[in-house]
Backbone as CSV, one residue per row, in Angstrom:
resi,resn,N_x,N_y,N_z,CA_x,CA_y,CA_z,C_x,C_y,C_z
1,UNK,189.764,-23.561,-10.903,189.985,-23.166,-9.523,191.228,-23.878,-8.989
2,UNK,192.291,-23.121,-8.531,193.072,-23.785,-7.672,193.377,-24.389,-6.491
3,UNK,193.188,-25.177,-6.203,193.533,-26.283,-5.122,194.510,-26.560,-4.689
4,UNK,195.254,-26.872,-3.257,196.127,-27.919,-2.736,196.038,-29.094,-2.553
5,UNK,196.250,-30.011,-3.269,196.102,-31.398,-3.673,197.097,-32.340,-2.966
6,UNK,196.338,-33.495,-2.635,197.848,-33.945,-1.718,197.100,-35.366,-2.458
7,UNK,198.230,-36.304,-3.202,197.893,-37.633,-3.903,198.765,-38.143,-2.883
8,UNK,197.859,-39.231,-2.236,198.946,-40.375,-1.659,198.303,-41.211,-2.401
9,UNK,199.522,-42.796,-2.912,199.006,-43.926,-3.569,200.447,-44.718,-3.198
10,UNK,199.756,-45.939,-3.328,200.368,-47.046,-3.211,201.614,-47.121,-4.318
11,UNK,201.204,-46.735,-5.262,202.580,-46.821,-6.685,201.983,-45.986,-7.448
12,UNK,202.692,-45.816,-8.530,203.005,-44.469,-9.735,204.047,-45.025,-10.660
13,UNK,203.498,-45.067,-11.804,204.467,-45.123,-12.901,204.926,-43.697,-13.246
14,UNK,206.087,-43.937,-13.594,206.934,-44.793,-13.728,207.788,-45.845,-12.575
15,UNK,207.387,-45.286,-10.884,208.397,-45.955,-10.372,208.092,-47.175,-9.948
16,UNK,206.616,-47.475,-9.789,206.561,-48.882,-9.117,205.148,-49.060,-10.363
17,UNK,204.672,-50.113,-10.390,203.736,-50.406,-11.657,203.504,-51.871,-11.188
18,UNK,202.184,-51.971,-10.735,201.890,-53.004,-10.088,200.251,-53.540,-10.557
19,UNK,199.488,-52.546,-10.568,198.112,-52.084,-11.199,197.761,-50.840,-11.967
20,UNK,196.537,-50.973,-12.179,196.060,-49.804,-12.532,195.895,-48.633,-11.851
21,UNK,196.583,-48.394,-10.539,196.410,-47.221,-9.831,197.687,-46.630,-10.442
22,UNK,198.871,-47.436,-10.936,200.239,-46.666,-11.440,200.135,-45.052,-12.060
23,UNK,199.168,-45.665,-13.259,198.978,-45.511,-14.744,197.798,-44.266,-14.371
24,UNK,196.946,-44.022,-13.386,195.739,-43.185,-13.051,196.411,-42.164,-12.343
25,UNK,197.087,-42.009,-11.403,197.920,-41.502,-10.584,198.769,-40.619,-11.924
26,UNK,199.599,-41.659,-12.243,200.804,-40.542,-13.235,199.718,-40.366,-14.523
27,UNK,198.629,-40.316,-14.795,198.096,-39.491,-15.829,197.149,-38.191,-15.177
28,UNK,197.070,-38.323,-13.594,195.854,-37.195,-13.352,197.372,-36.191,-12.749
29,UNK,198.620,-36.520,-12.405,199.178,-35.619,-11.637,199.569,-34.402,-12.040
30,UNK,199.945,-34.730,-13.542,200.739,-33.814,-14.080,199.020,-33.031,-14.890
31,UNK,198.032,-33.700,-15.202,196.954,-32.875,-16.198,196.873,-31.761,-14.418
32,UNK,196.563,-31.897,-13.528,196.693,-31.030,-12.486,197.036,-30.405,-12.072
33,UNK,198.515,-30.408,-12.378,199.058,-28.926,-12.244,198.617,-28.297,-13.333
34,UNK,198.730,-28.869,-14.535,198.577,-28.152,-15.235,197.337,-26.821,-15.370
35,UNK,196.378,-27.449,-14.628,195.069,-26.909,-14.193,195.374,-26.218,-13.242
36,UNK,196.659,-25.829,-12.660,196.891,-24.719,-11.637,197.057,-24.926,-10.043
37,UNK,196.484,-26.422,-9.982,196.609,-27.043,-8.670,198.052,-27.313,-8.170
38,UNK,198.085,-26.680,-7.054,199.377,-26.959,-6.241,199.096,-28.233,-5.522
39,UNK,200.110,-29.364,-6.060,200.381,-30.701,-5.727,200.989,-31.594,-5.114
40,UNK,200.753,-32.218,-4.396,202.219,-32.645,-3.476,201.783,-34.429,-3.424
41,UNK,202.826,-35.314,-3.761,202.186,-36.505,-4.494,203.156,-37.445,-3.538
42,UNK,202.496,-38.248,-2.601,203.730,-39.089,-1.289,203.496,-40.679,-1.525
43,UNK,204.206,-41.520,-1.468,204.237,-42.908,-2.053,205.458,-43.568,-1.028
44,UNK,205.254,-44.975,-0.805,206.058,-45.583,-0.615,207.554,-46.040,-0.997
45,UNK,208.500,-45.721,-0.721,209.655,-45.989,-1.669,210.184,-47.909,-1.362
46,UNK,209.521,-48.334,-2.356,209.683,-49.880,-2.426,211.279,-49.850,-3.107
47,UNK,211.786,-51.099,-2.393,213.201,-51.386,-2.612,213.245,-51.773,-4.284
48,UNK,212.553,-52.209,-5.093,212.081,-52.095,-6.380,212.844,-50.805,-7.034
49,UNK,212.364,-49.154,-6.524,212.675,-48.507,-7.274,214.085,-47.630,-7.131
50,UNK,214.660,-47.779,-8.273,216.014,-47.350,-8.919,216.237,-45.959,-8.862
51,UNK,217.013,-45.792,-7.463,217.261,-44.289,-6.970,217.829,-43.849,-7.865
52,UNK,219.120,-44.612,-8.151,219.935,-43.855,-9.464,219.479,-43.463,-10.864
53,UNK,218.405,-44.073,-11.005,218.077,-43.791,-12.729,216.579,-42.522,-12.520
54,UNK,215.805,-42.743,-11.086,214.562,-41.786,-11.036,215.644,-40.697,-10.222
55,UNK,216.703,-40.437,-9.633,217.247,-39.390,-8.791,216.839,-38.864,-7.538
56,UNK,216.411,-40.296,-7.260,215.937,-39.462,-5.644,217.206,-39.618,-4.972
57,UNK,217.023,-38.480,-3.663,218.207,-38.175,-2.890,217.470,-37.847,-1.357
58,UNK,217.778,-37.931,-0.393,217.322,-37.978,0.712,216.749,-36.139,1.064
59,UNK,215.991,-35.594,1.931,215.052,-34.591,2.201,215.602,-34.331,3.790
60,UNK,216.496,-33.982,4.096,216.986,-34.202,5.207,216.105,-33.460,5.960
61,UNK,215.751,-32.040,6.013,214.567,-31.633,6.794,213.382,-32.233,7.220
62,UNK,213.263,-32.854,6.013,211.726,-34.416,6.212,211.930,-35.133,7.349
63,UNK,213.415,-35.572,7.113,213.769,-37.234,7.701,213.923,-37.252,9.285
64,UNK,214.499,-38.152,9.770,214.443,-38.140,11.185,213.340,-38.569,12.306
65,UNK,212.206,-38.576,11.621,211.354,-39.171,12.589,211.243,-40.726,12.674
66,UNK,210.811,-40.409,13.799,210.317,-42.326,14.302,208.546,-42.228,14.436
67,UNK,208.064,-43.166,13.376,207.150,-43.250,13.431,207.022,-44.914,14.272
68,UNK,205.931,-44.386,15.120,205.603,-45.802,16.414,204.324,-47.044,15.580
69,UNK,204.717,-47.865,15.641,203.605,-49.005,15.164,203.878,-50.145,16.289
70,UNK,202.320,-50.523,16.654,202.449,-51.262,17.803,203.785,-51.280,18.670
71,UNK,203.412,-49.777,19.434,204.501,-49.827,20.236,206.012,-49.885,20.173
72,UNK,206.178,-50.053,19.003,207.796,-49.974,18.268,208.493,-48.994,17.171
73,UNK,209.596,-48.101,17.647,209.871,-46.904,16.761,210.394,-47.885,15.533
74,UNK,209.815,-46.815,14.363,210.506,-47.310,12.907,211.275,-45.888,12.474
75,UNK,212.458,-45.787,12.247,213.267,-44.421,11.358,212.524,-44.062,10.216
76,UNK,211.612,-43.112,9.949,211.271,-42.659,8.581,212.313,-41.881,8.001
77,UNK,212.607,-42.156,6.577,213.522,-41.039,5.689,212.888,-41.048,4.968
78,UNK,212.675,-39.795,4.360,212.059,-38.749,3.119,212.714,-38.712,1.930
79,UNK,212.558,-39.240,0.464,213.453,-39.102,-0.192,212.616,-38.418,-1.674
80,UNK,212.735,-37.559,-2.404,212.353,-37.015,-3.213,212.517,-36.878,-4.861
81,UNK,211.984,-37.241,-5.494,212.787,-36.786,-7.198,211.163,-35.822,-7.927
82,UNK,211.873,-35.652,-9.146,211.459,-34.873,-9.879,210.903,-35.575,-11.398
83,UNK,209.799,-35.749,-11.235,208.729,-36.141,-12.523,208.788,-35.305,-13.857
84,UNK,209.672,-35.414,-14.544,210.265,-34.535,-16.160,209.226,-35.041,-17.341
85,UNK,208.819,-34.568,-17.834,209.202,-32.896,-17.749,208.313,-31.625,-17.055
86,UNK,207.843,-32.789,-15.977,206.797,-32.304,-15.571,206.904,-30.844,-14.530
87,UNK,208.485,-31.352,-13.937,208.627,-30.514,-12.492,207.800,-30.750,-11.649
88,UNK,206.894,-32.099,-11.308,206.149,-32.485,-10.305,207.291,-33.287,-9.465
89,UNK,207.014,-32.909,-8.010,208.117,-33.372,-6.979,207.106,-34.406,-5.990
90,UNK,207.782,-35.712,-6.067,207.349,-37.437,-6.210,208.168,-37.487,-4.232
91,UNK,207.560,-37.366,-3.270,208.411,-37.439,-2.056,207.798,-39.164,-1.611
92,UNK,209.345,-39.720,-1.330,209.012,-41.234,-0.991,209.358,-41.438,0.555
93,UNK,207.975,-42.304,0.932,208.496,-43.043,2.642,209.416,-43.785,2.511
94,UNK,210.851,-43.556,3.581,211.319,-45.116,3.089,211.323,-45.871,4.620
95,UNK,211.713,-46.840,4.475,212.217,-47.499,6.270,213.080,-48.891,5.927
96,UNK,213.916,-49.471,5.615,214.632,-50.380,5.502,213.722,-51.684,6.168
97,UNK,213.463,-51.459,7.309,212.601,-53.194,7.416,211.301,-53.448,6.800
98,UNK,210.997,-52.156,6.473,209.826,-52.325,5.699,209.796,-52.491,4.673
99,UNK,210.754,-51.193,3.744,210.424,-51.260,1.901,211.841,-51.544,1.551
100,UNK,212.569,-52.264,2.513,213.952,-52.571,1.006,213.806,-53.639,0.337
101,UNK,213.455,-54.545,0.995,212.624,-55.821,-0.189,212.179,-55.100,-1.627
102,UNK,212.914,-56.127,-2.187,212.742,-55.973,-3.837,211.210,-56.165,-4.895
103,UNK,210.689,-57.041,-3.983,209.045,-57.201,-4.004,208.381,-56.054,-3.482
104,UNK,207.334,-55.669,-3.969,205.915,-54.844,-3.242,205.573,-55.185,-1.953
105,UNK,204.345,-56.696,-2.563,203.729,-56.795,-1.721,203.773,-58.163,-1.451
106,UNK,204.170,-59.109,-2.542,204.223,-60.379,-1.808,206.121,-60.944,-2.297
107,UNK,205.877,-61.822,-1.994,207.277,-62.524,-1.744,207.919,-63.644,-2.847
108,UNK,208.651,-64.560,-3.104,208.974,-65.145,-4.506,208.030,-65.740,-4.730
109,UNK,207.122,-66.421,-3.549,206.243,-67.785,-3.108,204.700,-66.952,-4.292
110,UNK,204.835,-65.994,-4.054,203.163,-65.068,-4.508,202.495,-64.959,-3.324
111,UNK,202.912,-65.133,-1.852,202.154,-65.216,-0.565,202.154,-63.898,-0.036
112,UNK,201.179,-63.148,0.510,201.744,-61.899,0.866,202.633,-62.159,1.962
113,UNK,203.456,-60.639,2.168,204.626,-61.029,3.310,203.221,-60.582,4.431
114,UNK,204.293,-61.083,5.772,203.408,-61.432,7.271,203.505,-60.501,7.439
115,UNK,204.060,-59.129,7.274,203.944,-57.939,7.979,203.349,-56.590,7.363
116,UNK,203.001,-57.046,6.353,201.794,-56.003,5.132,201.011,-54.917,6.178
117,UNK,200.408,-55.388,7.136,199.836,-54.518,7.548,200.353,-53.359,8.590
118,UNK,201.581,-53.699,9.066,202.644,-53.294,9.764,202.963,-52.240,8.397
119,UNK,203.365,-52.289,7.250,203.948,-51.179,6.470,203.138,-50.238,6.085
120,UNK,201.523,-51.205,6.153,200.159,-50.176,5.868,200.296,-49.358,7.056
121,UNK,200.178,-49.300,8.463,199.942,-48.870,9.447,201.497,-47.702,9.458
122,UNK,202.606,-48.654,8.924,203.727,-47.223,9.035,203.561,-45.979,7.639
123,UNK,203.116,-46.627,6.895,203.120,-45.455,5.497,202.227,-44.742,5.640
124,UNK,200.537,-45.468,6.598,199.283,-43.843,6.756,199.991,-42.887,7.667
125,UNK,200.568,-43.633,8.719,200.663,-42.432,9.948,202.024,-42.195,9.157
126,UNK,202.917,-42.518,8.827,204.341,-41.402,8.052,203.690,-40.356,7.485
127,UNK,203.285,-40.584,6.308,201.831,-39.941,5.550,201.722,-38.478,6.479
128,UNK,200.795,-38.558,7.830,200.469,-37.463,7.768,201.227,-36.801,8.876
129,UNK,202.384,-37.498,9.212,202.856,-36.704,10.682,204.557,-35.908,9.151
130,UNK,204.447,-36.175,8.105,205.478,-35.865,7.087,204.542,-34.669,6.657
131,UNK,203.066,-34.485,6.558,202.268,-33.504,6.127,202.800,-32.280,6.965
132,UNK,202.602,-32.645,8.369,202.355,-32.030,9.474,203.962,-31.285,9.703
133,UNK,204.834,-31.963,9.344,206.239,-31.169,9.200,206.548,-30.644,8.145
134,UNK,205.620,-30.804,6.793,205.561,-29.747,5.889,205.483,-28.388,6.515
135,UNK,204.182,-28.485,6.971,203.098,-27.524,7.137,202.317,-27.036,6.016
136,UNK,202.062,-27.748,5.403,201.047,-27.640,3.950,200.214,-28.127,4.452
137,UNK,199.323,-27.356,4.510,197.582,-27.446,4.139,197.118,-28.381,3.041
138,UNK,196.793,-29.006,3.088,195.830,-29.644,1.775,194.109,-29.291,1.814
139,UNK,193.801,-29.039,0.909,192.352,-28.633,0.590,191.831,-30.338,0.742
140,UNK,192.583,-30.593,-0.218,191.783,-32.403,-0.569,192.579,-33.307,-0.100
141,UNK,192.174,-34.649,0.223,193.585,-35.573,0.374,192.755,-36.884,-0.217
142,UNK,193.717,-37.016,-1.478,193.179,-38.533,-1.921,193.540,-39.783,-1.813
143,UNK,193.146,-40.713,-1.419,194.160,-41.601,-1.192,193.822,-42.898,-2.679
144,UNK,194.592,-43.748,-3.054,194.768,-44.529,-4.130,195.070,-45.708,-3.485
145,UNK,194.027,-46.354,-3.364,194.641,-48.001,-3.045,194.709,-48.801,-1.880
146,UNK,194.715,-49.941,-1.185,194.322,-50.141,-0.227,195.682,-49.825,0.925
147,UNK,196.382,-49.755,0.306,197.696,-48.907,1.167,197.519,-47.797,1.947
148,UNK,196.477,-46.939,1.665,196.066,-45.424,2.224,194.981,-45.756,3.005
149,UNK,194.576,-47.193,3.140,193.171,-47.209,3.468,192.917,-46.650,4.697
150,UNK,194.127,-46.131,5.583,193.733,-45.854,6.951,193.179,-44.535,7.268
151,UNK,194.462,-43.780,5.820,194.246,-42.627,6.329,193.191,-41.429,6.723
152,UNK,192.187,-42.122,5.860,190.254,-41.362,5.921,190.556,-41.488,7.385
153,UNK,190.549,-42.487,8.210,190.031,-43.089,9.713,191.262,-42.067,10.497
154,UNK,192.029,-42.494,10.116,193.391,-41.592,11.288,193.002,-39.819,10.972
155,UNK,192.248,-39.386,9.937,192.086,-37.910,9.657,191.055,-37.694,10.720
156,UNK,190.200,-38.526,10.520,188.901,-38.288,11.053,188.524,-38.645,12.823
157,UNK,189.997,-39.348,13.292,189.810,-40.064,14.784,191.189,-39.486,15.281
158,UNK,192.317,-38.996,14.790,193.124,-38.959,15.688,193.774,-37.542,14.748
159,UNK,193.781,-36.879,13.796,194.321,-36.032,13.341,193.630,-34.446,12.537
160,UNK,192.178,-35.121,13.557,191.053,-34.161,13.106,191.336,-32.283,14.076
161,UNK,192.177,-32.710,14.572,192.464,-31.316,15.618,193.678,-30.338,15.101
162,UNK,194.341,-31.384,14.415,195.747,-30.079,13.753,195.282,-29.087,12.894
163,UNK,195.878,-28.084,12.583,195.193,-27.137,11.896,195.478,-26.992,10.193
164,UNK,196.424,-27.701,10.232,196.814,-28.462,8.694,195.403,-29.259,8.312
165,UNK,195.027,-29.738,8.641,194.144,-30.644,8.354,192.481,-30.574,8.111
166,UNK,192.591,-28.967,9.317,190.673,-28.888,9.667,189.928,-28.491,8.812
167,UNK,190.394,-28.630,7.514,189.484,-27.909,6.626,189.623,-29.185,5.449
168,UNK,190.390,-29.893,5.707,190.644,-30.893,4.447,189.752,-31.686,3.912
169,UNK,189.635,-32.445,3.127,188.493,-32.614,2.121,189.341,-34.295,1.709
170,UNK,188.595,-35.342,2.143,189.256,-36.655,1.849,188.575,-37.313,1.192
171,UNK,189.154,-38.233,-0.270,188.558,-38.588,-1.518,189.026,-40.318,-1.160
172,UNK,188.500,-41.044,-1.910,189.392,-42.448,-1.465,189.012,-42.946,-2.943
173,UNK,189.827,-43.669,-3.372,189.394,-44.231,-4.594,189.591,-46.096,-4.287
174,UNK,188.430,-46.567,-4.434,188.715,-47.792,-4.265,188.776,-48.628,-5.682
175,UNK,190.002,-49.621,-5.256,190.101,-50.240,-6.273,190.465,-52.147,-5.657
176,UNK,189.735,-52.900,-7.126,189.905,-54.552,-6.365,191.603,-54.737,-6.433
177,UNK,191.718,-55.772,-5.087,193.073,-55.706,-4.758,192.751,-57.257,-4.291
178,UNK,194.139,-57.907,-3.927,194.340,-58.754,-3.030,194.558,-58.970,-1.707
179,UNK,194.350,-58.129,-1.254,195.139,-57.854,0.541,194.180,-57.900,1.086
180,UNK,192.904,-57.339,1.620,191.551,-57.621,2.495,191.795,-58.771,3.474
181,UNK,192.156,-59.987,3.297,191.924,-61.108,4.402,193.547,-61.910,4.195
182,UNK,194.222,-60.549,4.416,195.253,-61.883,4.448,196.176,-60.987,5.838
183,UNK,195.535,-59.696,6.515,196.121,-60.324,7.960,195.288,-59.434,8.910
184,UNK,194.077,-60.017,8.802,193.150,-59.281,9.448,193.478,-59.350,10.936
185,UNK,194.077,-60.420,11.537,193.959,-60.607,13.179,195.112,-59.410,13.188
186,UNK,196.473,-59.306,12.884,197.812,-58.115,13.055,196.722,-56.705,12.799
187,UNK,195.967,-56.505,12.119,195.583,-55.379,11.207,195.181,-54.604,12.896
188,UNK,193.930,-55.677,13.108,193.024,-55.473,14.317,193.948,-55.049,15.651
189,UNK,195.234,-55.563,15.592,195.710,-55.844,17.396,196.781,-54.646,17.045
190,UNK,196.859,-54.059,15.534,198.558,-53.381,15.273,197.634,-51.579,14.732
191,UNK,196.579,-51.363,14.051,196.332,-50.018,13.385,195.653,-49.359,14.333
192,UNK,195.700,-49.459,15.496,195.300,-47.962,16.670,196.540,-47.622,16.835
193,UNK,196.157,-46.026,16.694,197.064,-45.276,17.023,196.505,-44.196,17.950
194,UNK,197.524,-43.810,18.790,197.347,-42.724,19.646,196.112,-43.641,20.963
195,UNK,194.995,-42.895,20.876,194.060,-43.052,22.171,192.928,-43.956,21.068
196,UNK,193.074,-44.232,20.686,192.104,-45.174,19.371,191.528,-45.980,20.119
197,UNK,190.413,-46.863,19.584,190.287,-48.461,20.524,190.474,-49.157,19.359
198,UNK,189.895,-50.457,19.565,189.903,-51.383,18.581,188.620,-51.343,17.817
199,UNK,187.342,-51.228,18.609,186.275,-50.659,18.381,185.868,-49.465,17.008
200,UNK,187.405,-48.662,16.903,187.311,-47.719,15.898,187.346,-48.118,14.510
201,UNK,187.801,-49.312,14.238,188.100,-50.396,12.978,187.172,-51.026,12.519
202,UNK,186.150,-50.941,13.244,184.761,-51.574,13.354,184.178,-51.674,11.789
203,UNK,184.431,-50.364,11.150,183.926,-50.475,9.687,184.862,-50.581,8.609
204,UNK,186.123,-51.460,9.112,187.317,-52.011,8.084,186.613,-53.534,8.189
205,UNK,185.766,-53.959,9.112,185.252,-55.611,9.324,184.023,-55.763,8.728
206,UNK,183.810,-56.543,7.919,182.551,-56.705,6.720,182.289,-58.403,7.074
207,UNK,181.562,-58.774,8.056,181.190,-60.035,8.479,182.499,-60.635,9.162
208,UNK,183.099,-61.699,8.954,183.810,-62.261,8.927,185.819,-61.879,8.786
209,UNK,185.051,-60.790,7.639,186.543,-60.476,6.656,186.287,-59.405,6.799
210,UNK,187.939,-59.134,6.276,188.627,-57.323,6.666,188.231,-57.021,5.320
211,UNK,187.924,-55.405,4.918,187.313,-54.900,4.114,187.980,-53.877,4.250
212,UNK,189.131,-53.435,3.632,189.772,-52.403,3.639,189.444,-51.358,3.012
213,UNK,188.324,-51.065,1.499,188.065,-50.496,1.008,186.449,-49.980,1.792
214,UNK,185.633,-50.602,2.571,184.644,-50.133,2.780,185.061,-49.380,4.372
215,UNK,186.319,-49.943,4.914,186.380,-49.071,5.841,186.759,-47.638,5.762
216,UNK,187.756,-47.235,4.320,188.220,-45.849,4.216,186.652,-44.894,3.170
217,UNK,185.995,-46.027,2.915,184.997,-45.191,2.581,184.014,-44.525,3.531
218,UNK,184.090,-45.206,4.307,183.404,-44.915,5.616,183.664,-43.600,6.544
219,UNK,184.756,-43.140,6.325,185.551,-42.393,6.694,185.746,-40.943,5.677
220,UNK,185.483,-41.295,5.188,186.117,-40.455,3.274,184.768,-39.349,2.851
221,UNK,185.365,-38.243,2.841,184.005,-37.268,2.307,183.462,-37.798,0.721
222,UNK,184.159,-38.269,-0.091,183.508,-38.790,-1.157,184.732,-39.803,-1.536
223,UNK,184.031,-41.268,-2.831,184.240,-41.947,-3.184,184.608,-41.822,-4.863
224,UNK,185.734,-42.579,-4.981,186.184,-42.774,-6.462,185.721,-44.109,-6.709
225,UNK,184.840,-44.617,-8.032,185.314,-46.134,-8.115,186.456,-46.520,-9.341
226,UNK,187.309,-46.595,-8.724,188.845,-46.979,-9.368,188.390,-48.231,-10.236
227,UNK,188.350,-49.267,-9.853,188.053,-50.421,-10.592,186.224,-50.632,-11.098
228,UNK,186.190,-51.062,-12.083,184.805,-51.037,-12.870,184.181,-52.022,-12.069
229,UNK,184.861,-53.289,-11.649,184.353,-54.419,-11.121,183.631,-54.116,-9.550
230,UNK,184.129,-52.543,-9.178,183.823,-52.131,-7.795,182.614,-51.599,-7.894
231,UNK,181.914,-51.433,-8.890,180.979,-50.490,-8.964,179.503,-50.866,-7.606
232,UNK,179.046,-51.874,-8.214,177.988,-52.310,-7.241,178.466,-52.305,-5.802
233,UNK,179.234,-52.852,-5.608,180.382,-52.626,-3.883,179.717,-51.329,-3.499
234,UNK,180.408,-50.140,-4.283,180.372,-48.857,-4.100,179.277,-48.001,-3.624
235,UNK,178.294,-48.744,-4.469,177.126,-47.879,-4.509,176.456,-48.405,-3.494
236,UNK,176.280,-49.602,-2.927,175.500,-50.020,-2.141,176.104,-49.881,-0.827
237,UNK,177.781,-49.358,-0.748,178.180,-48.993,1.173,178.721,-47.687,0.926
238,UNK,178.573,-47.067,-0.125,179.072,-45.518,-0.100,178.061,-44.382,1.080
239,UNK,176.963,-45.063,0.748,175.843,-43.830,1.575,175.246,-42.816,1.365
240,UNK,175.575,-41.667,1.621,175.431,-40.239,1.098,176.323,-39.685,0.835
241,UNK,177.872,-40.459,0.449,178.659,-39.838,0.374,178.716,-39.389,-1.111
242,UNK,179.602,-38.378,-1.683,179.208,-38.193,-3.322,180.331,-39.434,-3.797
243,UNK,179.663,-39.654,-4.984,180.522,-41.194,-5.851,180.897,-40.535,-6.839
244,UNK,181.925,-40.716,-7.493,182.661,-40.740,-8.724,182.640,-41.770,-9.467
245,UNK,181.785,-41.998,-10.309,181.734,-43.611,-11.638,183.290,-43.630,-11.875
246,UNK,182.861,-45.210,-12.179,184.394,-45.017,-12.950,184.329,-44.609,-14.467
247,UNK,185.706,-43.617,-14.886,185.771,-43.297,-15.648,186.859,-44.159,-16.740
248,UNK,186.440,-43.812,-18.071,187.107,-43.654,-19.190,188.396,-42.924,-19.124
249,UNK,189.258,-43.542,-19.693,190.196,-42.145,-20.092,189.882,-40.747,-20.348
250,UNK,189.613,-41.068,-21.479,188.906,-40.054,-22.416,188.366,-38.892,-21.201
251,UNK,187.268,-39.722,-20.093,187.068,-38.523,-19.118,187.499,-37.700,-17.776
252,UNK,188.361,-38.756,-17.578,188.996,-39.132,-16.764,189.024,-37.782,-15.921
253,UNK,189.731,-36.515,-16.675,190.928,-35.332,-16.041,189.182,-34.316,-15.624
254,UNK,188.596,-33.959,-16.459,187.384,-33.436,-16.644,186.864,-34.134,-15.131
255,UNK,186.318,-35.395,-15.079,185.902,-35.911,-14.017,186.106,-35.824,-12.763
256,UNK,187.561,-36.057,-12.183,188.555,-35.681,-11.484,188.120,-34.020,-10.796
257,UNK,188.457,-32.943,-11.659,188.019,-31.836,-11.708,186.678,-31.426,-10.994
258,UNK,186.187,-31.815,-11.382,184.228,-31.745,-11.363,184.369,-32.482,-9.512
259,UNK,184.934,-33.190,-9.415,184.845,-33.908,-7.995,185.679,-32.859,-6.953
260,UNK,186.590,-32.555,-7.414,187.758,-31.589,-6.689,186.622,-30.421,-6.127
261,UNK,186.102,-30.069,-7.046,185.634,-28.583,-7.323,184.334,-28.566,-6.138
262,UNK,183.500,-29.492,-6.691,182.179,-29.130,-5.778,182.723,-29.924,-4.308
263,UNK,183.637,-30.437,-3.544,183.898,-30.636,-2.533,184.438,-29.342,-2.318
264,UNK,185.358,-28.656,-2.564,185.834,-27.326,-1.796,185.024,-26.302,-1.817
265,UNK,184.066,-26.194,-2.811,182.807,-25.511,-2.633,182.162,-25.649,-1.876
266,UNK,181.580,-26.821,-1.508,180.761,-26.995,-0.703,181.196,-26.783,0.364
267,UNK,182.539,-26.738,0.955,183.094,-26.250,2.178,183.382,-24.933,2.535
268,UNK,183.083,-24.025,1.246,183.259,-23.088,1.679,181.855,-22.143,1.607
């Protein structure tokens, strides 16, 4: 069955390779088209990756917006290349104060940088106001990593009315990371957007500590468990939502599939 698939993730090998979301990402994108699914795959463009050797070039129709984070415009530019031999088209956020740093996510020290959640908060909402000037529909929207973690919450609280969107179908795959408690007070006072409260974040806070993965599950019509070590996590704050084990290679594309399928079914 064919689908409109929309992969957002934190990185993708070949261009950024940081974890195991790289390596999951660039092995399900291309078995997907191949399966007939129309794909559209959006990522951060970290100052890391080598415009000249992957060929990205700027999307000028994309570009131009100012996306607002706590109250302050950031310039989004759109920049695009081409995944060979795949013909899968790789479109990157960029913003100079955010991703020209040569690092990801932390700094020479290994400390994360102070404004992590500031680039989380500009890459969900770029994310879908870049959807929204597509005008592509997505059937599904998956997100990979705690980078996307917003976007379940911003679909479901502030972007549940566009018509791009009202039928969409949101997957989250959680995977163990380092970021959760390292800027929970910015996260709290900086990720409302629009008419939001603070109140709406309520299930990104797990006692004490920020829980970035149980908040986009919370939000998310069904769950991936990306990392093996997530499993128990998963099962015990997923709910009724449907779970995806983690998989094997071996089952990986099959699996994937089987999850795609009975969510758009069931919606229709």
């Amino acid at each position: 069955m064919s689908h409109k698939l929309l992969y957002v993730t934190q990185e993708m090998n070949p261009y950024t390779t940081v974890s195991e979301i790289s390596d999951i990402v660039r092995q399900l994108s291309p078995a997907m088209k191949d399966k007939g699914m129309d794909i559209r795959i959006l990522m951060p463009k970290f100052g890391n990756i080598n415009e000249r050797r992957h060929k990205l070039h700027e999307v000028v129709r994309l570009s131009g917006m100012n996306i607002i984070v706590d109250d302050d415009d950031f310039p989004l530019i759109i920049k695009v290349a081409t995944l060979a031999p795949y013909r899968l088209q790789i479109y990157f956020l960029d913003n100079e104060e955010f991703f020209k740093r040569k690092s990801v996510f932390l700094d020479d020290d290994e400390k994360a940088f102070d404004d992590n959640a500031e680039r989380m908060i500009f890459f969900c909402k770029g994310v879908l106001e870049t959807l929204k000037k597509f005008g592509w529909a997505p059937d599904i929207v998956h997100c990979h990593g705690w980078m996307t973690s917003l976007i379940p919450l911003y679909l479901k609280k502030v972007y549940h009315n566009e018509p791009i969107f009202e039928d969409s179908k949101v997957v989250f795959s959680a995977f163990e990371n380092d970021a959760d408690d390292n800027f929970k007070e910015r996260f709290l006072n900086k990720a409302t957007i629009n008419e939001m409260e603070e109140s709406d974040l309520a299930e990104y806070i797990d006692g004490e500590h920020l829980n970035l993965n149980k908040g986009a599950m919370m939000s998310s019509d069904a769950v991936v468990i990306g990392s093996e070590g997530l499993t128990d996590f998963v099962k015990a704050n997923a709910g009724d939502r449907a779970v995806l084990e983690y998989q094997d290679q071996e089952q990986l594309i099959d699996a994937y599939i089987g999850l795609y399928n009975s969510l758009v079914e069931t919606e229709e």
